[in-house]
C-alpha positions as CSV (number, residue, x, y, z in Angstrom):
1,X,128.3,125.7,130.2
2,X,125.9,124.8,127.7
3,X,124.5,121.4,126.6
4,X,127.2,119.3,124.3
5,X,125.5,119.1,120.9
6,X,125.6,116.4,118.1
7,X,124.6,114.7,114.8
8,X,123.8,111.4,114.5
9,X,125.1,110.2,110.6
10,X,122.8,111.0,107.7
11,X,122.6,114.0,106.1
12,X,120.7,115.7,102.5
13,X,123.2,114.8,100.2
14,X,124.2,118.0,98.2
15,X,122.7,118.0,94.5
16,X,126.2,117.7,93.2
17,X,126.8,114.4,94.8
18,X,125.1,111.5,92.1
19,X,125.3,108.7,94.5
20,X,121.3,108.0,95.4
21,X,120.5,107.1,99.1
22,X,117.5,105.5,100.9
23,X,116.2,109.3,101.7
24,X,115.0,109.5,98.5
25,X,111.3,109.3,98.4
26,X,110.1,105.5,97.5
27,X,113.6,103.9,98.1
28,X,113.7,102.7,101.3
29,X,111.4,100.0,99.8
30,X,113.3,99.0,96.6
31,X,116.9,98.2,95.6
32,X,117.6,101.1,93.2
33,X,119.9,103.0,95.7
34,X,122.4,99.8,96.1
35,X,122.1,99.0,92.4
36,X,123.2,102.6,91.3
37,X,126.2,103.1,93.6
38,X,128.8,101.3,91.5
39,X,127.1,103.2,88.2
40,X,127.2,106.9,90.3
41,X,130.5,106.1,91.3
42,X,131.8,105.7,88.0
43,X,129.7,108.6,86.4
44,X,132.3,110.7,89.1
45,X,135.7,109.0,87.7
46,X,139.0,110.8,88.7
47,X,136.9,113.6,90.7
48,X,134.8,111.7,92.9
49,X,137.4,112.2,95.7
50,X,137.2,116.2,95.3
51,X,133.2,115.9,95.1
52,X,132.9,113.9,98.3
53,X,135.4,116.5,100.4
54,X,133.7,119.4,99.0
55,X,130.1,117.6,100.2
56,X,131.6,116.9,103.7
57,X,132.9,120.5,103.6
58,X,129.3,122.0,102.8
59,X,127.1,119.9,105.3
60,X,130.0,119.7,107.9
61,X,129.6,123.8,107.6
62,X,126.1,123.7,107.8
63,X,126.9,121.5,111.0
64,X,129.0,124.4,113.4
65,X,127.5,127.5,111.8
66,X,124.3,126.0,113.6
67,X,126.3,125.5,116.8
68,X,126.7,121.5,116.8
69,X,129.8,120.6,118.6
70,X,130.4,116.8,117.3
71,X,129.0,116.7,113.7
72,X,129.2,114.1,111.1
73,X,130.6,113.9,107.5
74,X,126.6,113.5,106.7
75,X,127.1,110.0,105.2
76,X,127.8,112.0,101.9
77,X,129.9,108.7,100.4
78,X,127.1,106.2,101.0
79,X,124.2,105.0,99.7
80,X,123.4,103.9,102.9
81,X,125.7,103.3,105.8
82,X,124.6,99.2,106.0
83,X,125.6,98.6,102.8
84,X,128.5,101.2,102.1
85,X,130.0,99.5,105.1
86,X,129.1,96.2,103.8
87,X,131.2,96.9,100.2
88,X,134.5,96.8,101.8
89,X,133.8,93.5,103.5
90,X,134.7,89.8,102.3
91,X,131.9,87.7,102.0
92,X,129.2,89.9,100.2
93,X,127.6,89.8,96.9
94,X,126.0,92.9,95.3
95,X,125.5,91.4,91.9
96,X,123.0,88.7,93.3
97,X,120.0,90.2,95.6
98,X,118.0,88.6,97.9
99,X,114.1,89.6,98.6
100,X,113.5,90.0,102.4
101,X,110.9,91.5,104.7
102,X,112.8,93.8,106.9
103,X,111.9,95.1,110.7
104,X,109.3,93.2,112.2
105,X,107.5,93.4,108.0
106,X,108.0,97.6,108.5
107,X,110.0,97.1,105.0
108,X,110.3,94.6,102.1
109,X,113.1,95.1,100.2
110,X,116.2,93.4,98.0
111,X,119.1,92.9,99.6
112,X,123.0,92.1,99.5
113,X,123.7,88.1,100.0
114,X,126.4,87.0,102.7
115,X,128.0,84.2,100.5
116,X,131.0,83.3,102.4
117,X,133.1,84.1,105.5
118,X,132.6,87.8,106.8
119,X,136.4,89.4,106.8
120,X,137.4,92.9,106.6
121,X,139.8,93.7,104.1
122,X,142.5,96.9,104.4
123,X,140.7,99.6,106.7
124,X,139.1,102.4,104.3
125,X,136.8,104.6,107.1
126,X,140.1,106.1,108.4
127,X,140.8,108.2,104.5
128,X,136.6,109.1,104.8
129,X,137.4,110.5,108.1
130,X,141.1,112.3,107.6
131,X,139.3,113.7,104.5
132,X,136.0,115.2,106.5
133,X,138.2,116.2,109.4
134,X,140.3,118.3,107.4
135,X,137.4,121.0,106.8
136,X,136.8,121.4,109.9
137,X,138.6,122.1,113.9
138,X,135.2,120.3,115.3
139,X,135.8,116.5,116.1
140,X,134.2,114.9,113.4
141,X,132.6,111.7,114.5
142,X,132.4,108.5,112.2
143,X,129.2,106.4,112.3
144,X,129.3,102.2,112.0
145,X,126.5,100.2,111.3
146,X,126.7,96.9,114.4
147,X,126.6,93.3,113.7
148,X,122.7,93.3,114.2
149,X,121.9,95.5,111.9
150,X,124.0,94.7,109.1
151,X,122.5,90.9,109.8
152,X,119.4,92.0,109.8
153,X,119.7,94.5,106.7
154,X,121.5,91.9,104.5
155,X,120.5,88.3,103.2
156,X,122.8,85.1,105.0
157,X,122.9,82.4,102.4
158,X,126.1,81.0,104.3
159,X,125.7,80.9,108.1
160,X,122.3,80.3,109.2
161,X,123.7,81.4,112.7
162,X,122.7,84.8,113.5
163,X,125.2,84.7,116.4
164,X,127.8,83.4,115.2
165,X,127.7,85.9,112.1
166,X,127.5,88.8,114.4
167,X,131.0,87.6,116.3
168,X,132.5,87.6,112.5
169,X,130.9,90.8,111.8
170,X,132.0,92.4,115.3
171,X,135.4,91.1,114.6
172,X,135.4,92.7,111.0
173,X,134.1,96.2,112.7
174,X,136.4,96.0,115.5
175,X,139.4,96.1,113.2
176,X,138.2,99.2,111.3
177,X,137.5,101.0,114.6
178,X,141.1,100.0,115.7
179,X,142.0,102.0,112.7
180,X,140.2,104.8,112.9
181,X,141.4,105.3,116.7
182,X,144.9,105.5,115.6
183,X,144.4,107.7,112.7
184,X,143.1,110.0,115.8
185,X,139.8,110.0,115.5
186,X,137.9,110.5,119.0
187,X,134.2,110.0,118.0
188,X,133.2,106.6,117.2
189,X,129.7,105.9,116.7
190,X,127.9,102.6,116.3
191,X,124.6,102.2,115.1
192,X,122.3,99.9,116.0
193,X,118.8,100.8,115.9
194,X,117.4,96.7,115.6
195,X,118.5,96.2,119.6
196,X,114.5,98.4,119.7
197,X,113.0,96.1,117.6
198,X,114.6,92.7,118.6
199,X,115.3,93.3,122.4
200,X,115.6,89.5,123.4
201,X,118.2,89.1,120.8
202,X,120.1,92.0,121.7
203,X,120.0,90.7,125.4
204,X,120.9,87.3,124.3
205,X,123.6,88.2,121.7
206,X,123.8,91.6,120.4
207,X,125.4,93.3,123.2
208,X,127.9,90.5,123.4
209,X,128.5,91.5,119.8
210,X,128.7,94.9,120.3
211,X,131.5,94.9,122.8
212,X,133.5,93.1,120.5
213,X,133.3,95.7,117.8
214,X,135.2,97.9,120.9
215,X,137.6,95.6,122.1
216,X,141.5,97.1,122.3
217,X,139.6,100.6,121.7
218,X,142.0,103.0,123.5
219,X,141.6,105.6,126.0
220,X,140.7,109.2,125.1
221,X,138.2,107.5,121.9
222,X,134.1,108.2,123.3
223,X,132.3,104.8,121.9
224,X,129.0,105.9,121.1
225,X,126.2,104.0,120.2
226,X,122.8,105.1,118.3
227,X,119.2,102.8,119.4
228,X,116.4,104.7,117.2
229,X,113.1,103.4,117.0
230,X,112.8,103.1,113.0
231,X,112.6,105.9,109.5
232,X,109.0,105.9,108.0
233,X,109.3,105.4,104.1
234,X,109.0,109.8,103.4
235,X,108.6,112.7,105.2
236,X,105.6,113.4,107.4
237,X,104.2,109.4,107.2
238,X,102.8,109.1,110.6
239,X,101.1,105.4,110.5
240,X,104.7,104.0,110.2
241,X,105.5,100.9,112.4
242,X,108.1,101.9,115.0
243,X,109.8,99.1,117.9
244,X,108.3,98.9,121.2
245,X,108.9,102.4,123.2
246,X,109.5,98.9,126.2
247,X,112.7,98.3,124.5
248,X,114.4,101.0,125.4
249,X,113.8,99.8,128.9
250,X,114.2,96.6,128.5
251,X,118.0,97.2,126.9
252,X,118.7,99.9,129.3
253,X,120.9,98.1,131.9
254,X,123.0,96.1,129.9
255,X,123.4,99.3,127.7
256,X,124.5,100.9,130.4
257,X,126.9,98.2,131.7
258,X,128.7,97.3,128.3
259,X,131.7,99.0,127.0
260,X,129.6,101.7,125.7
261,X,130.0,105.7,126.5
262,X,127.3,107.4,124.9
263,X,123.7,105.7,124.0
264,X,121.7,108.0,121.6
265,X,117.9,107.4,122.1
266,X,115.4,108.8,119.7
267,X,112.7,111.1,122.1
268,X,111.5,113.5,120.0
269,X,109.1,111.5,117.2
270,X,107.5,109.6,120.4
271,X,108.4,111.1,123.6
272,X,109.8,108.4,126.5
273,X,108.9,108.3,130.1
274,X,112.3,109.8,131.0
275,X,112.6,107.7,134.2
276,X,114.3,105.6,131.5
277,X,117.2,108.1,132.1
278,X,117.4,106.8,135.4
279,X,118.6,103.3,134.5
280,X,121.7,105.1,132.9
281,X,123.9,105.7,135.6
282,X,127.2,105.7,134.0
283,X,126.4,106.1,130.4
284,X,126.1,109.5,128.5
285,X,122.4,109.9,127.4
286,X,122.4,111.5,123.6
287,X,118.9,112.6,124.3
288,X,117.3,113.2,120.5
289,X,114.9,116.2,120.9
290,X,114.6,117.3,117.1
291,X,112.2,114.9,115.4
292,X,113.7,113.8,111.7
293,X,110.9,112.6,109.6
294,X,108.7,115.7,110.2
295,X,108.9,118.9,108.1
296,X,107.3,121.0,111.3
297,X,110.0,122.8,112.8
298,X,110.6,122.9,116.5
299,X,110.7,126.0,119.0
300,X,113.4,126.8,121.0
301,X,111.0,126.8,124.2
302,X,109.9,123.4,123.2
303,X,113.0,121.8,123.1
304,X,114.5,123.3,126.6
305,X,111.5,122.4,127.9
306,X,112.4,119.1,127.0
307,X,116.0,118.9,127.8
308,X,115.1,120.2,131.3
309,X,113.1,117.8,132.3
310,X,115.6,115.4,130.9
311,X,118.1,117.1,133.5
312,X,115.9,116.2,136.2
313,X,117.1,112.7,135.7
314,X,120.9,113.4,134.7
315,X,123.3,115.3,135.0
316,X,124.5,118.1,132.7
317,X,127.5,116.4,132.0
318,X,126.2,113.3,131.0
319,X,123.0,115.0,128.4
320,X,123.9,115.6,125.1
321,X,121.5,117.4,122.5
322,X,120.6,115.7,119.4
323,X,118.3,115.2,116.5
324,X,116.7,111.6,116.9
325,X,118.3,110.0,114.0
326,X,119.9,111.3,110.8
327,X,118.7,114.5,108.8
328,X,118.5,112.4,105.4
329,X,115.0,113.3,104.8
330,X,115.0,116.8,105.4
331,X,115.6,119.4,102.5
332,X,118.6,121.0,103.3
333,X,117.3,124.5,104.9
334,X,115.0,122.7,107.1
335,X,118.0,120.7,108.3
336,X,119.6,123.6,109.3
337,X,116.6,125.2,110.8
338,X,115.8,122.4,113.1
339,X,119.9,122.0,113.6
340,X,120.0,125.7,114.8
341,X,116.9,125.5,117.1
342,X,119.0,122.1,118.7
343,X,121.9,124.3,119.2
344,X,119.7,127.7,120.6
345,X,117.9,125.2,123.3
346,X,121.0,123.7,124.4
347,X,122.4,127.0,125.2
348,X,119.5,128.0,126.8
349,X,119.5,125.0,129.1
């Protein structure tokens, strides 16, 4: 059997779609893409719905005529999947911004203010997901941002307790996976790439926090979670500030003793010493062999090299091929390039 293949969230947003994300070159540094959502949104009126299931339909496609087994819905509804999340919460403000420096200074940018209480309302990712799973027979799997990193991508004006907002953010994440699991999705994916950059923390707190966002998640749901190493600000920027290649082993063990399933680690922008895989002796290892932020595509032999000497460490059954983050800031026929070199290598492994 070959390797199991997957996406992790973002991908290009078709040109049809107004809504303006942080792949955009020169937004991951401003506020333009959260100010315009509510504007783009409108400019769809009564067809947005049919714009957003044709999208899904189109990079879904793009998705398993590569070969990918799990794909996404490419994030096609959000300006980014921090803050699209963040809209259906209680306890947000997106008329007022806030001006913070983000990732260990790697970004300044203005942000949504938490005002009040964190509280989901009614669920809303389970109509996202019946809507992108109906173009498809491939288990479509829903990405989450986690409690750190919506904390850390947001400005809190109310609890000045990063802890303690994580457990009401966990708590308002936990409910929406609840409902996703029994609408019958299968893939759940949470994403939190600040456990690399603020290891202590997530030692101290985040993992705690993280296993809330799964509790009462039933059997027969795969709870996957996503620990990349940081975007640059466009394609190709290699002087970019990325978290300490030590946090992935410094997070390993208690990754691999939460709740968690699947743990996607980024290996193809900065190659790991893969005796990291040897601390993961229960967990799934989404291995990311198809760099994201550069334009160059890889070869085939390059990435089963790769995932060969990744099965020196694990089992087949526990490897699963992946880009290392999402495809956002790819042109489209380069996505699918790099997507269909993923999907060749895995079969030749």
């Amino acid at each position: 059997m070959p390797l199991l293949t997957t996406t992790i969230g973002a991908y290009p947003k078709p040109d049809y779609v107004p809504i303006i994300d942080w792949f955009k070159p020169g937004l991951m540094d401003t506020s333009e893409a959260t100010q315009s959502y509510d504007s783009a949104l409108a400019a769809m009126g009564d067809g947005a719905e049919e714009i957003f299931v044709r999208a899904a339909r189109q990079v879904i496609g793009d998705q398993t005529q590569a070969g990918i087994d799990v794909p996404t819905d490419g994030e096609v509804r959000r300006e980014n999947y921090i803050h699209y999340h963040c809209r259906h919460l209680d306890g947000f403000d997106f008329d007022h911004l806030t001006h913070r420096s983000l990732r260990q200074g790697a970004l300044e940018v203005d942000l949504p203010s938490i005002v009040g209480p964190v509280k989901a309302r009614g669920p809303f990712l389970p109509h996202d997901w019946k809507a992108a799973q109906s173009t498809t027979e491939k288990p479509v799997k829903v990405t989450l941002p986690g409690p750190m990193t919506i904390t850390d991508t947001t400005a809190d004006l109310h609890y000045d307790d990063k802890k303690r907002l994580g457990a009401d953010l966990a708590a308002a994440l936990n409910r929406e996976v609840l409902a996703l699991a029994e609408a019958g999705c299968t893939q759940i994916q949470i994403d939190e790439p600040v456990f690399a950059r603020y290891p202590q923390a997530a030692l101290e707190y985040g993992v705690e926090n993280l296993e809330r966002c799964w509790h009462g998640v039933p059997a027969g749901v795969t709870k996957t979670m996503h620990m990349c190493c940081g975007y640059p600000n466009y394609l190709d920027q290699t002087d970019y500030l990325k978290a300490d290649p030590q946090s992935y082993f410094d997070l390993a063990g208690a990754v691999n003793d939460s709740a968690v399933d699947a743990v996607s680690i980024e290996d193809a922008h900065r190659h790991n010493d893969l005796s990291l895989l040897d601390r993961f002796t229960k967990t799934t290892v989404i291995l990311g062999v198809i760099a994201v932020a550069k334009s160059q595509v890889e070869t085939v032999e390059e990435v089963t090299a790769r995932l060969k000497r990744a099965l020196d460490h694990l089992p087949a059954e526990r490897l699963i091929a992946a880009p290392d983050c999402g495809l956002g800031y790819l042109p489209r026929d380069l996505a699918v390039k790099k997507l269909t070199v993923l999907c060749q290598a895995a079969k030749a492994v």
